[in-house]
N, C-alpha and C positions, 0 to 999 in steps of 0.2 A: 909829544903825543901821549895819548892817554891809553894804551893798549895794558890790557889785561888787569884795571883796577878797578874791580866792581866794589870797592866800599863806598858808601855814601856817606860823604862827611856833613851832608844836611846843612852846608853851607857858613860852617859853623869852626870854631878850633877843637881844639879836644877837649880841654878842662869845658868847655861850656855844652860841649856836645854830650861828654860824660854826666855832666850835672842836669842836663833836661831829659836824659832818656831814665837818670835814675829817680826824679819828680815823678814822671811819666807811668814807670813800674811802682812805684808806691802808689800813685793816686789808681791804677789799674787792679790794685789787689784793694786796698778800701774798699771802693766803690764797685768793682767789679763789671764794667765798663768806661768808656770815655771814649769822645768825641775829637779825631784828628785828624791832621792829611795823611793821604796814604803813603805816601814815603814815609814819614815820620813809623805810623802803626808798623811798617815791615821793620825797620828797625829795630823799634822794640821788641819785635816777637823774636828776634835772635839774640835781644838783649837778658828776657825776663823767661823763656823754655828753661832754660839750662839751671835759672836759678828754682822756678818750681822742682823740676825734676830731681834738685840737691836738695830739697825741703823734704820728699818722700824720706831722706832718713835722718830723725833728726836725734843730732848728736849736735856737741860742742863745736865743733870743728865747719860743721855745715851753717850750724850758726853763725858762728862767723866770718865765714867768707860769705852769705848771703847780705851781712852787715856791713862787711866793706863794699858792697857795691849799692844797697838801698839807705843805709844813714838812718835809720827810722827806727826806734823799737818797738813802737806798736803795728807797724807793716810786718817788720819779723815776728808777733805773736801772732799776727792774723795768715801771716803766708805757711807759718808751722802747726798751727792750729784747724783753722778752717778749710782752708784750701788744699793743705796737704791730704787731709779726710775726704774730700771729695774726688781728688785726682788721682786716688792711691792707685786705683783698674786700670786706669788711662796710661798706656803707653808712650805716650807722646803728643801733638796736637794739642795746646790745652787754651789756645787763643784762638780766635772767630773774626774776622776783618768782613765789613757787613758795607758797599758803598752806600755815600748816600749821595745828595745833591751838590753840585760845587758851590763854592765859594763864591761870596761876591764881593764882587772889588776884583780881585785877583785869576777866578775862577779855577780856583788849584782844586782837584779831586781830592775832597773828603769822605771819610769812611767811620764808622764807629766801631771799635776795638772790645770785645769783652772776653769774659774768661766761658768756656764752650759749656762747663759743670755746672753754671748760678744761671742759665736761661731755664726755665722752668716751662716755656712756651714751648721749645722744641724737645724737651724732655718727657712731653708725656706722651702714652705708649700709642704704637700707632696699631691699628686691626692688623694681624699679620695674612698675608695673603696665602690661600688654598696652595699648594704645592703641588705640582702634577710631573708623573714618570712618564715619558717615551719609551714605548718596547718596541722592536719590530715584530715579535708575537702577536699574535691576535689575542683577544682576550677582553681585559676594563680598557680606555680608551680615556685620552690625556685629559676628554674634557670632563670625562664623568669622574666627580669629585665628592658626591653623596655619600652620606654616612650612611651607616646601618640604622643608626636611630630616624632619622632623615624619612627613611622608609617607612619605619613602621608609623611615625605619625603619620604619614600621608596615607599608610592603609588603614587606621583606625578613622580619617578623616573621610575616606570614600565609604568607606562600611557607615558610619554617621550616616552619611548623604543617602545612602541605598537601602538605610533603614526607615528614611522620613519618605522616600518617593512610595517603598511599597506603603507604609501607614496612609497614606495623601493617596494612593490608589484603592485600600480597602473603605475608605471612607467615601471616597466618588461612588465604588459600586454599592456601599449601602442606600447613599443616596439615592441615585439612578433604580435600584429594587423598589424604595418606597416610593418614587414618583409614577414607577410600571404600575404598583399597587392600588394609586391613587387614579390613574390615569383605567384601568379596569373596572374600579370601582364606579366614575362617572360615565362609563361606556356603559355598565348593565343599571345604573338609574337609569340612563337617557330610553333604554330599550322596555324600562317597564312601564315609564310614562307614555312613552307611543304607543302601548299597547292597550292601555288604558282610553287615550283617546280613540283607538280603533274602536275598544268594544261600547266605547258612551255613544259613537257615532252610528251604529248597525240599527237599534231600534227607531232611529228618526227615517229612516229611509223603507224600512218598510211601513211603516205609518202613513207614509206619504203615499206608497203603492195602496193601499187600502183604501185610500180617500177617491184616487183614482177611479178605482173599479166603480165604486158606490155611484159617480157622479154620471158612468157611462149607462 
């Protein structure tokens, strides 16, 4: 029975299992991803933590136990160089297991493995969201999150607006004066011409009355 052995031997002996997971951790600090199944990627991430984490100090000694287990010296310049500069903050967590599609042929779950510092996509800064206090006081209220400044331009924006309505009202009532003045001014033509015609019309009627008399 197999009770209580959670190592995964990846179906593999040791010298061959040791020898692909330490390919694995070199080609992962080169390239700074790669492409595996997911059994494999959880492996390495308990194979290759421990050895970044011994890169934060780097001394002779961390040198080389990171050498006995990667073979490589240009991995060991790149894991003590670059990576260690990047992960210096980082407490821990420094691998990313991302799945993707399976496999075919086989259909074994594949996932792609990279180092969490060299993504650039998910590094950059996101809007940080309004923060808001519950009190059970009465008082500002969790949703109102306005600044002061928040304010004042929206009071400089309505004093704007109530500056153009009165202008756009003084300009109607000018209007509106000069059309009263205009509209007065054609009210007393119209009343002199009728007045005119009255008086052209009074001497033809009594002429007429004249002719009258004479004929009777």
């Amino acid at each position: 029975m197999r009770h209580g052995k959670k190592f995964n031997h990846l179906s593999r002996t040791t010298s061959h299992r040791g020898a692909m997971l330490s390919n694995m951790a070199s080609s992962l600090i080169k390239h700074k991803r790669i492409n595996t199944t997911v059994a494999k990627a959880k492996a390495l991430r308990k194979y290759i933590e421990p050895l970044i984490t011994k890169a934060k100090s780097d001394t002779t000694h961390s040198r080389r136990v990171a050498f006995s287990y990667l073979q490589d010296k240009e991995t060991i310049q790149e894991l003590f160089s670059t990576v260690a500069e990047k992960v210096a903050n980082r407490p821990g967590g420094y691998t990313r297991i991302i799945k993707t599609v399976n496999r075919l042929g086989d259909n074994a779950d594949m996932c792609m493995m990279e180092l969490v510092d060299f993504n650039e996509l998910m590094l950059q800064d996101k809007p940080a969201k309004a923060k808001s206090r519950r009190s059970r006081r009465g008082g500002k209220k969790s949703g109102d999150t306005t600044s002061a400044a928040e304010v004042k331009t929206e009071e400089a924006v309505v004093e704007e607006v109530t500056e153009e309505v009165i202008e756009d009202a003084v300009v109607v009532d000018e209007v509106g004066e000069a059309e009263v003045v205009e509209e007065t001014a054609e009210a007393a033509s119209t009343e002199t011409e009728s007045a005119e015609e009255a008086s052209s019309e009074e001497p033809q009627i009594e002429e007429s009355s004249d002719e009258e008399e004479k004929k009777d």
